[in-house]
C-alpha positions in Angstrom: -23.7 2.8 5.2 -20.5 1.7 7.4 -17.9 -0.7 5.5 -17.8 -3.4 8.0 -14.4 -4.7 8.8 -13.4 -7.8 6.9 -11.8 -11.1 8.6 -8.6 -11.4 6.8 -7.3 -15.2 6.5 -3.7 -15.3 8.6 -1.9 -15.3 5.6 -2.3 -12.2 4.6 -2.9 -10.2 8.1 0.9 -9.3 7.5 -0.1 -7.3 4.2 -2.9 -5.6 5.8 -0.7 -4.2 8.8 1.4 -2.9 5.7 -1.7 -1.3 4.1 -2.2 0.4 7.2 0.7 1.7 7.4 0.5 2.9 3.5 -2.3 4.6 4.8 -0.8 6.2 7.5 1.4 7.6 4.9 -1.5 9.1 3.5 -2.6 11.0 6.9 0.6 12.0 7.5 1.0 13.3 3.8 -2.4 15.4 4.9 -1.4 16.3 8.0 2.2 17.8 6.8 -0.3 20.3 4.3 -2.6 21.2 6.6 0.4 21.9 9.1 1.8 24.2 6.2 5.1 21.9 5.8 7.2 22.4 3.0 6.5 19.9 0.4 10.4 18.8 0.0 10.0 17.7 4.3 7.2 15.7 3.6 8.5 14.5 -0.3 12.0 13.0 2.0 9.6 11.2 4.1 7.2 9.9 1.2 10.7 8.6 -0.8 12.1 6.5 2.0 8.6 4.7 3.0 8.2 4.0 -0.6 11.9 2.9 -0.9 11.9 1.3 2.4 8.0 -0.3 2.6 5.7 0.4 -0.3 8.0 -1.6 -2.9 8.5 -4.8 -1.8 4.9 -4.6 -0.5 4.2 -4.4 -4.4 7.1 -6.9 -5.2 5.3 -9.3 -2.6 1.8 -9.0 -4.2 2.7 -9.0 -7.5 5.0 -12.2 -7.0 2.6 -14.1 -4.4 -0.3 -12.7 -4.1 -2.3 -11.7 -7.3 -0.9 -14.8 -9.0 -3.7 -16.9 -6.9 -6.2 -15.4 -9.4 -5.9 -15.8 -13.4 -3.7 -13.6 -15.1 -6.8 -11.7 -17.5 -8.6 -10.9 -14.5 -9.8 -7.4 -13.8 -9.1 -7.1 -10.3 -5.3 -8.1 -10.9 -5.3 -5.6 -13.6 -6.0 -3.0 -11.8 -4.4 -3.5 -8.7 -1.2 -3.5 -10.9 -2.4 -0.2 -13.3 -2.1 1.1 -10.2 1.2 -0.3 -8.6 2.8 1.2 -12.2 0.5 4.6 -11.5 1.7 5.0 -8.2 5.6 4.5 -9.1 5.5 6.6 -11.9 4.2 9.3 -9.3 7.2 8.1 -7.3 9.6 9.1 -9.9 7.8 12.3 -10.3 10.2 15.4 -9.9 8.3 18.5 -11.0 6.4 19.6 -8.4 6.2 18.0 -5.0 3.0 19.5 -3.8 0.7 18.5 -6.5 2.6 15.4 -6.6 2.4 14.4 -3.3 -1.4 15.2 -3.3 -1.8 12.5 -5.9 0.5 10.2 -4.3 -2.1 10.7 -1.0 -5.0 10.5 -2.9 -4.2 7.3 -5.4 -2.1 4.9 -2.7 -5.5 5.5 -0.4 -8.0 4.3 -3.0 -5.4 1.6 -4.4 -5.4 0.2 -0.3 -8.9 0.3 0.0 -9.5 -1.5 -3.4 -7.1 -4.0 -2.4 -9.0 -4.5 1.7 -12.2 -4.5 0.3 -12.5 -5.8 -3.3 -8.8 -7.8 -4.4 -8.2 -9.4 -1.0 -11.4 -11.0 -0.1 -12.0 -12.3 -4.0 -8.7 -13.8 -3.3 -9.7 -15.5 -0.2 -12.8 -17.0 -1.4 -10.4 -18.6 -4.3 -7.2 -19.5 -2.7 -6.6 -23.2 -1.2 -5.6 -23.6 2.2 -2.1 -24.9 0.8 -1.9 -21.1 -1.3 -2.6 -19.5 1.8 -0.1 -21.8 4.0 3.2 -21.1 1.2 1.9 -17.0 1.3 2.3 -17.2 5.6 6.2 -19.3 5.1 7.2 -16.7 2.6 6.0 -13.4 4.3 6.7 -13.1 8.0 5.3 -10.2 9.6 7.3 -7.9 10.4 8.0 -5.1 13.0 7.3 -1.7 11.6 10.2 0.4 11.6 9.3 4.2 10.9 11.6 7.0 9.9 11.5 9.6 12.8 14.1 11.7 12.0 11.5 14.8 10.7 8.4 14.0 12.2 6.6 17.0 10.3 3.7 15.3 11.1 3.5 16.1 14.7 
Protein backbone atom coordinates (compact mmCIF):
# COMPACT_ATOMS: atom_id res chain seq x y z
CA UNK A 1 0.00 0.00 0.00
CA UNK A 2 1.65 3.50 -1.16
CA UNK A 3 1.16 6.51 1.36
CA UNK A 4 -0.27 8.93 -1.07
CA UNK A 5 1.17 12.42 -0.77
CA UNK A 6 -0.91 14.83 1.32
CA UNK A 7 -2.01 18.53 0.18
CA UNK A 8 -0.59 20.59 2.79
CA UNK A 9 -2.61 23.95 3.45
CA UNK A 10 0.09 27.10 2.59
CA UNK A 11 0.60 27.64 5.88
CA UNK A 12 2.43 25.11 6.79
CA UNK A 13 4.27 24.08 3.36
CA UNK A 14 7.19 26.09 5.11
CA UNK A 15 7.38 23.27 7.91
CA UNK A 16 7.12 20.50 5.61
CA UNK A 17 10.20 21.77 3.38
CA UNK A 18 11.87 21.77 7.00
CA UNK A 19 10.74 18.07 7.59
CA UNK A 20 12.33 17.26 4.50
CA UNK A 21 15.21 18.49 5.26
CA UNK A 22 15.10 16.66 8.92
CA UNK A 23 14.90 13.82 6.83
CA UNK A 24 17.59 14.49 4.74
CA UNK A 25 19.44 14.49 7.88
CA UNK A 26 18.47 11.09 8.43
CA UNK A 27 19.84 9.83 4.86
CA UNK A 28 22.79 11.55 5.27
CA UNK A 29 23.18 10.06 8.93
CA UNK A 30 22.83 6.55 6.88
CA UNK A 31 24.82 7.32 4.23
CA UNK A 32 27.93 8.57 6.45
CA UNK A 33 27.62 4.58 8.11
CA UNK A 34 27.33 2.83 5.23
CA UNK A 35 30.33 5.02 3.79
CA UNK A 36 32.35 3.87 7.04
CA UNK A 37 32.64 7.64 8.43
CA UNK A 38 33.74 8.25 11.69
CA UNK A 39 30.87 8.84 13.88
CA UNK A 40 32.39 12.23 15.48
CA UNK A 41 32.29 13.66 11.22
CA UNK A 42 28.84 12.86 11.08
CA UNK A 43 28.02 13.70 15.15
CA UNK A 44 29.62 17.67 13.98
CA UNK A 45 27.19 17.69 11.27
CA UNK A 46 24.03 16.22 13.23
CA UNK A 47 24.90 19.16 16.20
CA UNK A 48 24.89 22.16 13.90
CA UNK A 49 21.48 21.12 11.89
CA UNK A 50 19.98 20.56 15.20
CA UNK A 51 21.50 23.79 16.60
CA UNK A 52 20.95 25.60 13.44
CA UNK A 53 17.36 23.91 12.02
CA UNK A 54 15.78 21.29 14.09
CA UNK A 55 15.23 23.61 17.24
CA UNK A 56 13.42 26.43 16.26
CA UNK A 57 11.54 24.02 14.00
CA UNK A 58 10.46 22.52 17.46
CA UNK A 59 10.25 26.08 19.04
CA UNK A 60 7.83 27.01 15.97
CA UNK A 61 5.52 23.91 16.47
CA UNK A 62 5.39 23.90 19.87
CA UNK A 63 4.56 27.78 20.08
CA UNK A 64 2.19 27.96 16.87
CA UNK A 65 1.46 25.02 15.73
CA UNK A 66 0.19 22.21 18.20
CA UNK A 67 -1.57 24.93 20.18
CA UNK A 68 -4.38 24.80 17.26
CA UNK A 69 -5.47 21.46 18.90
CA UNK A 70 -6.47 21.08 22.84
CA UNK A 71 -3.79 20.84 25.08
CA UNK A 72 -4.80 16.81 26.53
CA UNK A 73 -4.75 15.67 23.13
CA UNK A 74 -2.79 12.65 22.18
CA UNK A 75 -1.32 13.64 19.00
CA UNK A 76 0.24 16.91 20.70
CA UNK A 77 1.45 14.59 23.36
CA UNK A 78 3.33 12.74 21.48
CA UNK A 79 4.67 14.93 18.95
CA UNK A 80 6.23 16.64 22.06
CA UNK A 81 7.35 13.14 23.95
CA UNK A 82 9.19 13.09 21.15
CA UNK A 83 10.65 16.73 20.64
CA UNK A 84 11.95 16.08 24.51
CA UNK A 85 13.10 12.32 23.23
CA UNK A 86 15.00 13.61 20.48
CA UNK A 87 16.86 16.51 22.44
CA UNK A 88 17.77 14.43 25.19
CA UNK A 89 19.42 12.24 22.27
CA UNK A 90 21.00 15.61 21.30
CA UNK A 91 22.59 16.05 24.54
CA UNK A 92 23.80 12.53 24.44
CA UNK A 93 27.69 12.27 24.85
CA UNK A 94 28.52 8.58 25.35
CA UNK A 95 28.67 7.10 22.33
CA UNK A 96 28.09 8.69 18.93
CA UNK A 97 27.41 5.73 16.87
CA UNK A 98 24.60 4.20 18.77
CA UNK A 99 23.53 7.55 19.36
CA UNK A 100 23.39 8.82 16.15
CA UNK A 101 21.54 5.55 14.99
CA UNK A 102 18.74 6.55 17.27
CA UNK A 103 18.82 10.11 16.45
CA UNK A 104 18.24 8.62 12.53
CA UNK A 105 15.90 6.34 13.42
CA UNK A 106 13.44 8.50 16.00
CA UNK A 107 13.62 12.16 14.05
CA UNK A 108 12.43 9.85 10.83
CA UNK A 109 9.28 8.34 12.56
CA UNK A 110 8.67 11.72 14.66
CA UNK A 111 8.55 13.47 10.72
CA UNK A 112 6.49 11.01 9.39
CA UNK A 113 3.98 11.07 12.41
CA UNK A 114 3.91 14.65 12.11
CA UNK A 115 3.25 14.57 7.68
CA UNK A 116 0.89 11.99 8.03
CA UNK A 117 -1.08 11.86 11.32
CA UNK A 118 -0.41 15.59 13.45
CA UNK A 119 -0.52 17.83 10.35
CA UNK A 120 -3.50 16.82 8.53
CA UNK A 121 -5.75 16.46 12.09
CA UNK A 122 -4.57 19.97 12.35
CA UNK A 123 -5.79 21.12 9.06
CA UNK A 124 -9.15 19.57 9.27
CA UNK A 125 -9.39 21.74 12.69
CA UNK A 126 -7.65 25.00 12.21
CA UNK A 127 -9.65 28.24 10.87
CA UNK A 128 -8.61 29.92 7.97
CA UNK A 129 -7.64 32.97 10.27
CA UNK A 130 -5.23 30.12 12.46
CA UNK A 131 -3.78 29.15 9.28
CA UNK A 132 -3.46 33.00 7.89
CA UNK A 133 -1.41 34.20 11.63
CA UNK A 134 0.83 30.59 11.14
CA UNK A 135 1.83 31.95 7.22
CA UNK A 136 2.68 36.01 8.80
CA UNK A 137 4.71 34.44 11.57
CA UNK A 138 6.74 31.72 9.64
CA UNK A 139 8.19 32.79 6.32
CA UNK A 140 9.77 30.23 4.38
CA UNK A 141 12.94 30.31 4.22
CA UNK A 142 16.04 29.40 2.05
CA UNK A 143 17.81 26.38 3.25
CA UNK A 144 21.23 27.00 4.11
CA UNK A 145 23.27 23.62 4.58
CA UNK A 146 26.65 23.18 6.23
CA UNK A 147 29.08 22.02 3.53
CA UNK A 148 32.14 22.23 5.04
CA UNK A 149 32.49 17.97 5.57
CA UNK A 150 30.27 16.71 3.19
CA UNK A 151 30.87 13.01 4.53
CA UNK A 152 27.93 12.25 2.80
CA UNK A 153 29.14 12.34 -0.63
Amino acid sequence: MQNKPQKRHKALQPLSREHHHGLLLSWKIRSGFSKNIAPERIRMYANWFFKTHLIPHFEMEETHIFTILEEDNELVKKALADHKQIKALFAETEDDAITLGKIEEVLEQHIRFEERILFPEIQKIATEEQMLQIEKIHQPEDFKDNIEDEFWK
